[in-house]
Structures are given as structure tokens and as C-alpha cells.
N, C-alpha and C positions, 0 to 999 in steps of 0.2 A: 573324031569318030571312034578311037580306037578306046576313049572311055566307057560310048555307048556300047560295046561290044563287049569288054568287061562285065560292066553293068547285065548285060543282059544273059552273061553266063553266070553271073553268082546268083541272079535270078532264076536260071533253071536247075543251078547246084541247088540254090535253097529250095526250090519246089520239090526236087527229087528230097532231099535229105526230110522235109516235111510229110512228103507221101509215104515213106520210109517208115517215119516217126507215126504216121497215121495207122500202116500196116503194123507196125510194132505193139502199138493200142489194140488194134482189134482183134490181135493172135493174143495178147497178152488176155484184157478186161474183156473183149467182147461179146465173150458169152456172161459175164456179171452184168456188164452194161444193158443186154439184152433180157436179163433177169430184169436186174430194176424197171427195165423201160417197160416190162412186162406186168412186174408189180403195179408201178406209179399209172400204167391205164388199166388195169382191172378196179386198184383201188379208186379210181375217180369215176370208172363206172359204175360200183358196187356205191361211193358216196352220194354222187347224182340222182341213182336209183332209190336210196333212201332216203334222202333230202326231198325226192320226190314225191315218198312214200309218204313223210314225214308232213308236207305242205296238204298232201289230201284229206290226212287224217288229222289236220289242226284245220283245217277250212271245215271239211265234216263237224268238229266239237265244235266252232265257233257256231257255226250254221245252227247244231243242238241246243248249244248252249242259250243261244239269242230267240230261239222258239222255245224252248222252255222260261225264261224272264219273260220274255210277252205273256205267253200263258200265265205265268205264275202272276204278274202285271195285272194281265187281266184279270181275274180271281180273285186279287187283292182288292182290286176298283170295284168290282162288282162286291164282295165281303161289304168291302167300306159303304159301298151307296144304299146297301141294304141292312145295312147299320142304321146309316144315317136316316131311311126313311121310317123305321123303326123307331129310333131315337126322336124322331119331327111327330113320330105318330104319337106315342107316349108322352110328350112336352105338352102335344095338344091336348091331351087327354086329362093331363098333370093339370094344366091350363084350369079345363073347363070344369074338372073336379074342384079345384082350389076357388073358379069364379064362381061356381055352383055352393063351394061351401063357404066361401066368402059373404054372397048373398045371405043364404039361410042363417049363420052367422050374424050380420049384419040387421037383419027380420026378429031375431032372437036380443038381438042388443034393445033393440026400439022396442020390444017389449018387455023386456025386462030393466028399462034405462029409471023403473023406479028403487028399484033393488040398490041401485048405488050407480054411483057416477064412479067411484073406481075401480069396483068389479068390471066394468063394460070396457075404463080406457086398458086394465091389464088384458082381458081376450083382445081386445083388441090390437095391440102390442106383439102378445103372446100370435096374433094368426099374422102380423107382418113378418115377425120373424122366422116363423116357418114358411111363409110365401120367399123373402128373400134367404134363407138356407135351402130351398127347392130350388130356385132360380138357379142359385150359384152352385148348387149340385148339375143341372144342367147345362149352365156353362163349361163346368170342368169337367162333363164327359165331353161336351161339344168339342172343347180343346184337346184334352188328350185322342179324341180320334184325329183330327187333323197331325197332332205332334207325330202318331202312327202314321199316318197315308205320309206325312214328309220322310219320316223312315225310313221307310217303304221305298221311298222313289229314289233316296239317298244312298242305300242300298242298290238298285238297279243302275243310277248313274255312273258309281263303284265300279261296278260290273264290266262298265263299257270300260271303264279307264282300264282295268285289268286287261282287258282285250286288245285296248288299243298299246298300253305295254307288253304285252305279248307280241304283237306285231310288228310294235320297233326294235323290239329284241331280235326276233328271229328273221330281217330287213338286215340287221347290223350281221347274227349269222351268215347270212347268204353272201353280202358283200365280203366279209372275210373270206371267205371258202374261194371267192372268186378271185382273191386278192392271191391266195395261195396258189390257187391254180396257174394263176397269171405269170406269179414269180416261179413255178417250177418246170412250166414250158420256156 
């Protein structure tokens, strides 16, 4: 017994000489400690508030950003389909001009097919080769508009990817800040 009662005065010695040592602290740093702890929550409410500030006005731009690509989207789609029906218009037209001059051509050969058998097979030749140099003129706008609308969408899809790295960026932000806060409480 006479241990426990030792024991339990060098436990009240240490409690005093600890409070002691407490009160020593808080005459000596307390009013520093007081500063910092004054600092470290103004600065966490002043970060908060900005990080705050910071999350509305990057949802705001994203929000901006993403109605302006749909519009601009849209714009592009509509450009391209009135391209293209312009382009469809014109081919037809190319079409029925070329089957119109093809005919009369063709009307011209059978009457003149006594003039020569080789004047008739060169127009003749000579209007293939502009039928398929028209063609192939028409296929390769036909192409380069699609290679454009792919662009185009390659470009918007871009867009999202930037966005969505943006997002995991400033996710990886927020957890840090929350990681520091964590370790400074």
C-alpha cells in the first residue's frame, strides 16, 4: 500500500509541476499562440471563402463555356447541313446539266458519226473525262466537308476533356487544402 501512495503523490507532484509548466506557457507564448490561432482561423476562413468563391465562378465558366460549344455545335451542324444541301443541290444540277449535255452530245455524235469514227470516239472520251473530273470534284468536297464536321466534333470533344481535367485538377486541389487543414487542427 505504501507504494500506491507514493505512486499517487508523484502523480499529483507531476500534475502540479505539468500545470505549472502549462501556466509557464501561457504567461510566456500565450498571447503568440493566440495570434497564430487567430491567424490560422481567419486564414482558413478567408481560404474557404475563396475556394468558395472560386468553385462558383469555375461552375459559372464551365456552365458558359459548355452553352457556348453547344451553340457554337449547333451553328456548325446547321453551317454543315446547309452546306451539304447546297452541295446535293448543285451535284443534282451538275448531274442533270452533264445528263442533259451528255444526251445532246451523244444526238450530235449520231449525226455527225459520218464525219469520222474518231472524232466521235475523242468527244466522246474527252466528255467521260470531264464527267469523272466532275465526279471526283464532288466527291472531294463531299470528303473534305465531313473531314471538317469530324474537326469540328474533335474539337468539342477536346473541350470536354479540358473540362473534365480541370475538374480533376481542382478535386485533387480541394483534397489537399483539406488534407492540410486536417493536419493543422
Amino acid at each position: 500500500m505504501e507504494k500506491s501512495s507514493i505512486n499517487g503523490q508523484k502523480g499529483v507532484e507531476s500534475n502540479e509541476v505539468m500545470s505549472e509548466l502549462t501556466q509557464l506557457r501561457h504567461i510566456v507564448f500565450g498571447e503568440a499562440q493566440q495570434e497564430l490561432d487567430d491567424k490560422i482561423t481567419s486564414l482558413k476562413v478567408d481560404l474557404t471563402s475563396q475556394l468558395s468563391e472560386f468553385k462558383q465562378h469555375h461552375s459559372q465558366t464551365i456552365t458558359s463555356l459548355t452553352d457556348l460549344i453547344n451553340k457554337n455545335h449547333q451553328t456548325l451542324l446547321s453551317s454543315l447541313n446547309e452546306s451539304n444541301i447546297r452541295h446535293d443541290e448543285k451535284s443534282e444540277h451538275i448531274e442533270e446539266t452533264l445528263a442533259s449535255a451528255k444526251n445532246q452530245l451523244s444526238s450530235e455524235i449520231e449525226m455527225t458519226d459520218a464525219s469520222g469514227k474518231e472524232d466521235v470516239d475523242a468527244l466522246h472520251d474527252r466528255v467521260d473525262k470531264e464527267i469523272r473530273q466532275l465526279t471526283q470534284m464532288l466527291n472531294d468536297y463531299k470528303t473534305q466537308s465531313l473531314d471538317k464536321l469530324s474537326e469540328v466534333n474533335n474539337e468539342l470533344n477536346s473541350s470536354k476533356t479540358d473540362r473534365k481535367t480541370l475538374a480533376k485538377l481542382l478535386a485533387a486541389m480541394a483534397t489537399n487544402l483539406e488534407a492540410d487543414d486536417d493536419s493543422n487542427e
